[in-house]
N, C-alpha and C positions, 0 to 999 in steps of 0.2 A: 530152838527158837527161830534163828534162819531158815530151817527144812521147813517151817505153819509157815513163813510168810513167803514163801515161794511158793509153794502150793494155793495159797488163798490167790496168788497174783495169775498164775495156770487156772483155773479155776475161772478167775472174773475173765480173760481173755477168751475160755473157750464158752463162756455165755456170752459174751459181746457177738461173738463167730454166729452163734445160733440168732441173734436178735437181726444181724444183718441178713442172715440166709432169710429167715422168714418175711423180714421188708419187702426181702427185692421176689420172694415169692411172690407175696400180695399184692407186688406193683403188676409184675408180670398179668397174673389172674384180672390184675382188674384192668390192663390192658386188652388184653382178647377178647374180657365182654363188653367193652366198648366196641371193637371191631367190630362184635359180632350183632350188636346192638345195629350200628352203621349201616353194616350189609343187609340186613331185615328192612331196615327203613327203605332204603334204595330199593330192595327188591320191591317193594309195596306197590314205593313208588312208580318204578319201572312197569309195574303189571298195570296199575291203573294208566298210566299211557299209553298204553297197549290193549288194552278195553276202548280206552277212548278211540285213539286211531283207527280201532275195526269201521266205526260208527261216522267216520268224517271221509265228504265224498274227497277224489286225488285231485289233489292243485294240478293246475296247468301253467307251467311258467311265461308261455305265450297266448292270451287269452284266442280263441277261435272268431275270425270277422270274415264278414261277407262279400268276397269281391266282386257280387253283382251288378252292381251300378257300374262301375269302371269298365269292365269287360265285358257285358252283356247290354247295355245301353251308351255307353260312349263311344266306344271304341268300336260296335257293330251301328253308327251313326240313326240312333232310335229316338235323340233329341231334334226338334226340331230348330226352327235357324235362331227361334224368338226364344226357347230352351239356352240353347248352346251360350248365346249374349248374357242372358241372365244369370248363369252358373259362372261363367269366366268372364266376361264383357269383352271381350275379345273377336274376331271372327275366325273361323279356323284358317285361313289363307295364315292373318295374322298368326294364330297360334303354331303352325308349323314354321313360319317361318324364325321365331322366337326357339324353337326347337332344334333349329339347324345351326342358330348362330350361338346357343348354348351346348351340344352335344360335347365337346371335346372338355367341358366344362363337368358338365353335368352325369356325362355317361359313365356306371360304376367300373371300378377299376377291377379286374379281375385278381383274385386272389387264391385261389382252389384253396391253399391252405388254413383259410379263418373257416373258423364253422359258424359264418353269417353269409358266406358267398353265397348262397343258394336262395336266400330273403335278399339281399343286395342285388341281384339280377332281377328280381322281378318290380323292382324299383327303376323304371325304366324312365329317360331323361322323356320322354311326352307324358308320364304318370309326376312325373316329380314338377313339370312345367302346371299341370293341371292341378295339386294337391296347391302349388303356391298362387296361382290365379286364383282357385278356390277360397283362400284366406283373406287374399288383399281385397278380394271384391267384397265380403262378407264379411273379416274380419270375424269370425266363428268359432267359440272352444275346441283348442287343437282335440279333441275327445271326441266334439263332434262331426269335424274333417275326418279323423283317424278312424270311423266307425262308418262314412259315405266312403270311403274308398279303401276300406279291409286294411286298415296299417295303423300300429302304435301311436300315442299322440307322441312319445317321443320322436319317433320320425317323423311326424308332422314337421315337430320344430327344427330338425335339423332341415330336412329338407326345404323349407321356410327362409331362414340363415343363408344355407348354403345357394339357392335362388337369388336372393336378394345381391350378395357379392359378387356372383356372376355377371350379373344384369349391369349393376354399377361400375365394374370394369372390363366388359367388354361393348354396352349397347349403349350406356353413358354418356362416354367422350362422342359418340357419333352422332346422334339422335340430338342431346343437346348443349348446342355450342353457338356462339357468337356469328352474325352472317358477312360470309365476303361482300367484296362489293355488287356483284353482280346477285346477288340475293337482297340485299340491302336497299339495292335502287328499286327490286319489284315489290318490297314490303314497304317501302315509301309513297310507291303508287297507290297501292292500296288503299292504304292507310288515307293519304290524301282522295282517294274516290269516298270514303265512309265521312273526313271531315273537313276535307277543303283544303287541310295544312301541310302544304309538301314535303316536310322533310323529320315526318317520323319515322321509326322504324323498330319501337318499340314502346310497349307499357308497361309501368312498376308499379308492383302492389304490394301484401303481406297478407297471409292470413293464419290464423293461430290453428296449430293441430293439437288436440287432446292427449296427454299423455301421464303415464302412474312418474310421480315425482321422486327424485331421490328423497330418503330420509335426510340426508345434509343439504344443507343450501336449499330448501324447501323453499322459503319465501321467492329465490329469483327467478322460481318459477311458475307462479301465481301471477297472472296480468290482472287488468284490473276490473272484470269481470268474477273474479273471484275462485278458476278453475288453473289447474297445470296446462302449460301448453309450451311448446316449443314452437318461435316463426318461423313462417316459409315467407322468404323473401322470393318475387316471381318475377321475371320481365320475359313477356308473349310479342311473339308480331299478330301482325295481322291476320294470320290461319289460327290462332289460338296455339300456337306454338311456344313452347320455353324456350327461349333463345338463351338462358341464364336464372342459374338458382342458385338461393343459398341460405343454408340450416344452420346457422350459428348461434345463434342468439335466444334464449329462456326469454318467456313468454312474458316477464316484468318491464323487459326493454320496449323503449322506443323505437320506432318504424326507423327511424333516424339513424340509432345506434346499430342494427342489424344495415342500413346501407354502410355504414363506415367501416362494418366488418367484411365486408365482403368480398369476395374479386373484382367485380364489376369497378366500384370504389378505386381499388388500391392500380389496377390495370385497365383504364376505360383507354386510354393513348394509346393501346397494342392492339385494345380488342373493337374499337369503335374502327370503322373504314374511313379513310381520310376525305371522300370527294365531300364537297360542299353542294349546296341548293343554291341558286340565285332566289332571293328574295326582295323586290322593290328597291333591287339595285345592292343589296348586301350579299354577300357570300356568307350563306350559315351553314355550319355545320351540323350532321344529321343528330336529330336528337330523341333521349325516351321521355317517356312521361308519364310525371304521376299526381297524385293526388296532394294536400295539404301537409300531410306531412310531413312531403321532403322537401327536400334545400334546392333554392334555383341556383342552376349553377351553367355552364354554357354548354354543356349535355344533357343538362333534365331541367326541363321544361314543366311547369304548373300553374294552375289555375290562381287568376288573381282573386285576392278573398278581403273581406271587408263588407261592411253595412252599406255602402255609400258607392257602388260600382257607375262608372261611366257606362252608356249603350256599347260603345266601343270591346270597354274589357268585357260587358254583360256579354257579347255576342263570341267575345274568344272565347268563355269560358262553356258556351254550350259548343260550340266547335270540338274546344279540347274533351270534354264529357264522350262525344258522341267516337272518340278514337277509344278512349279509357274506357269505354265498356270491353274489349277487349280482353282486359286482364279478368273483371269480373267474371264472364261467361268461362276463361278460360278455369278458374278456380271452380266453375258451378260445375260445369262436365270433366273438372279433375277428381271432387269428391262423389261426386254421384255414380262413378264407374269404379270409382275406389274405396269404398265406405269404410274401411279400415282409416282412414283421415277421420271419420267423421265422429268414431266411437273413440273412447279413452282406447287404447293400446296402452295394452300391458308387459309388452316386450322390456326389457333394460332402456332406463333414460337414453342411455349411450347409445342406442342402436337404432332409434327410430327416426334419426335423419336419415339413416342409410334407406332407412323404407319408405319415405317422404321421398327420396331422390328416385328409387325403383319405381316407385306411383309414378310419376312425372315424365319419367322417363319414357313406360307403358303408355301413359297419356301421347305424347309424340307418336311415338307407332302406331297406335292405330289411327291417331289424327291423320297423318302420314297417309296409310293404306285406307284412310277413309271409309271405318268399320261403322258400321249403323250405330245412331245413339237415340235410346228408348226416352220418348221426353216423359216417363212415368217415372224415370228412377230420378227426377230431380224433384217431387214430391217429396222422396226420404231424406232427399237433404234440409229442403225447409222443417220437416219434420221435427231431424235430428239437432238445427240450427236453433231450436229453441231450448235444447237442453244447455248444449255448448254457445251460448249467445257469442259472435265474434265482438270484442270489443273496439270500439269507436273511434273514430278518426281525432287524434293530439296532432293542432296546430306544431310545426317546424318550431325548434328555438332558431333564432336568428343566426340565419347562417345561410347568408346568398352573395353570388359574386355578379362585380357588373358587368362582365359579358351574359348573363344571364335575363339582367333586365333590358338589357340593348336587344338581343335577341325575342325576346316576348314581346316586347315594343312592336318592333321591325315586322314582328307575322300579326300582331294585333289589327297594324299597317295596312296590311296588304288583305286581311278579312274582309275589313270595311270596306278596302276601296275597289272591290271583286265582286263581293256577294251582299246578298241582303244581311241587314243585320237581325241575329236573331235574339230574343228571349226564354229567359227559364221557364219553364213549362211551371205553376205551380200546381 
């Protein structure tokens, strides 16, 4: 009886043995024709991408452009003078000598070991001065810079960037800044030959530049014409010069709130010259001037405003007018040679003071070198001023001090009792 049930028990063990062997067979088998299943798809696949690629022309990872224009008409001087202005607005005297004082800046650095040194050489600091003239005057899809002068739009934009920081810290601090005394006294003269009033030596303004808005804080950058814009705040002498700028302030703010932000503002006692005017027996001190908007204070001077004007203030206030066109023409012949002010720029919010202060800067130097100005390119700006309307002069909130009114008095004074008195033209 024990010998049957040992043998039944041998028996069921060595069919268990055989049930397992055949499992792990049949896993086996139906693992390979999966494999092999795999391998056939892939190969299918593989052959038909291999069909296809016979049939597709070779990519070029550097597209092919024409360096004709740069090296066959610019550079062998095939523009002419009315050419040359209109491309760069610049004159070439101007343009090299922007090329001399950026070289050490601008000039690529050699590096035999990258495998771009050989395109980085031919990017030469008078092509990289010219591709960013190019932009700022036109303000043109870097696509279609990158395609007039045989180069990537991405080098476009670097070289654009790298332009603009240049400029701002090295021709910047030179070009424009605050006048000693001896500059001071002959922008006074001036100024007094254009209105009679001795002792200015500068005018402030604002105007709104177009620009793509951040997604956050959208609203404080809408003024009230209904567009993005960041202010330029501007004070010009008498040559239409920037004596002082400054890009602080989103395009919601007040004329007001962008003076309080400023340098000028926070350091006028370091940066104003100390000598005084004699005026009808007062000692004034030199002053700017602006429009309604700002605060009278005993360095900025403005126009008295109200329904109800004496002949007295009527006659200051076209005096003061006839010095204030100053800032105007200088903002007409800042945008008009700069038209990149005049379109939306679509650079980073953050970046387009920097280029506002390059524009300005440019404007100085050729002012300076007294580069011909085509009175046809301020058509484009009326033009373009009707897309981007500038919005409209907001009366000052109260906020004037009384050596301010002493001082406006005191030249009021002295208008009348000099010259005829004049009226507003209506």
């Amino acid at each position: 009886m024990k010998s049957t049930t040992k043998n039944k028990l041998v028996a069921a063990c060595f069919l268990f043995i055989l049930l397992l062997q055949r499992q792990h067979e049949n896993n086996r088998l139906a693992a390979i024709s999966a494999i092999t299943r795999r391998r056939q798809r892939n190969f299918t696949r593989n052959l038909a991408f291999i069909s296809n690629m016979k049939n597709r022309k070779p990519r070029r990872k550097n597209k092919i452009r024409s360096f004709h224009w740069w090296e066959e008409v610019v550079l062998r001087n095939k523009l002419s003078e009315e050419e040359w202005l209109e491309n760069f607005r610049v004159s070439q005297n101007t343009f090299m000598y922007l090329c001399d004082q950026l070289r050490e800046v601008l000039a690529p650095q050699p590096n035999i070991l990258s495998q771009y040194w050989k395109y980085a050489k031919l990017m030469t600091v008078e092509k990289k001065v010219a591709v960013s003239l190019y932009f700022l005057a036109s303000c043109a899809e870097y696509r279609v810079i990158g395609n007039q002068f045989g180069i990537q739009k991405s080098t476009v934009c670097k070289v654009v960037y790298q332009f603009v920081n240049a400029v701002n810290k090295i021709l910047t601090p030179k070009h424009i800044r605050f006048p000693n005394s001896a500059e001071a006294k002959q922008s006074a003269s001036l100024f007094q030959h254009k209105s009679k009033i001795p002792n200015i030596i500068g005018a402030i303004d604002g105007t709104h530049i177009p620009i793509l808005p951040p997604s956050e804080g959208y609203r404080d950058f809408i003024n009230r014409k209904g567009w993005a814009s960041w202010i330029l705040q501007g004070i010009v002498d008498a040559k239409y010069k920037f004596i002082d700028i400054s890009i602080k302030q989103p395009g919601r703010s007040h004329d007001f709130a962008a003076l309080l932000a400023s340098n000028i503002y926070k350091n006028i006692d370091k940066l104003l010259p100390k000598e005084t005017v004699s005026v009808n027996g007062e000692d004034l001190p030199y002053v700017i001037i602006g429009d309604p908007a700002y605060p009278l204070l005993p360095w900025l001077l403005k126009s008295y405003s109200g329904p109800n004007l004496t002949p007295i203030e009527e006659s200051f206030n076209v005096h003061m007018n006839s010095a204030r066109v100053a800032i105007e023409i200088a903002f007409g012949r800042l945008k008009a040679r700069w038209r990149c002010l005049m379109k939306r720029n679509d650079m980073h919010f953050s970046f387009v003071p920097e280029v506002i202060a390059t524009c300005c800067t440019l404007h100085n130097i050729v002012e300076t070198f007294e580069d011909k100005f085509m009175e046809n390119w301020t058509t484009a700006v009326e033009e373009l001023e009707l897309t981007f309307e500038q919005p409209g002069i907001r009366q000052c909130p109260t906020y004037h001090e009384f050596e301010g009114y002493i001082s406006r008095i005191c030249i009021s004074e002295y208008l009348a009792q000099n010259f005829p008195l004049r009226r507003t033209m209506l």
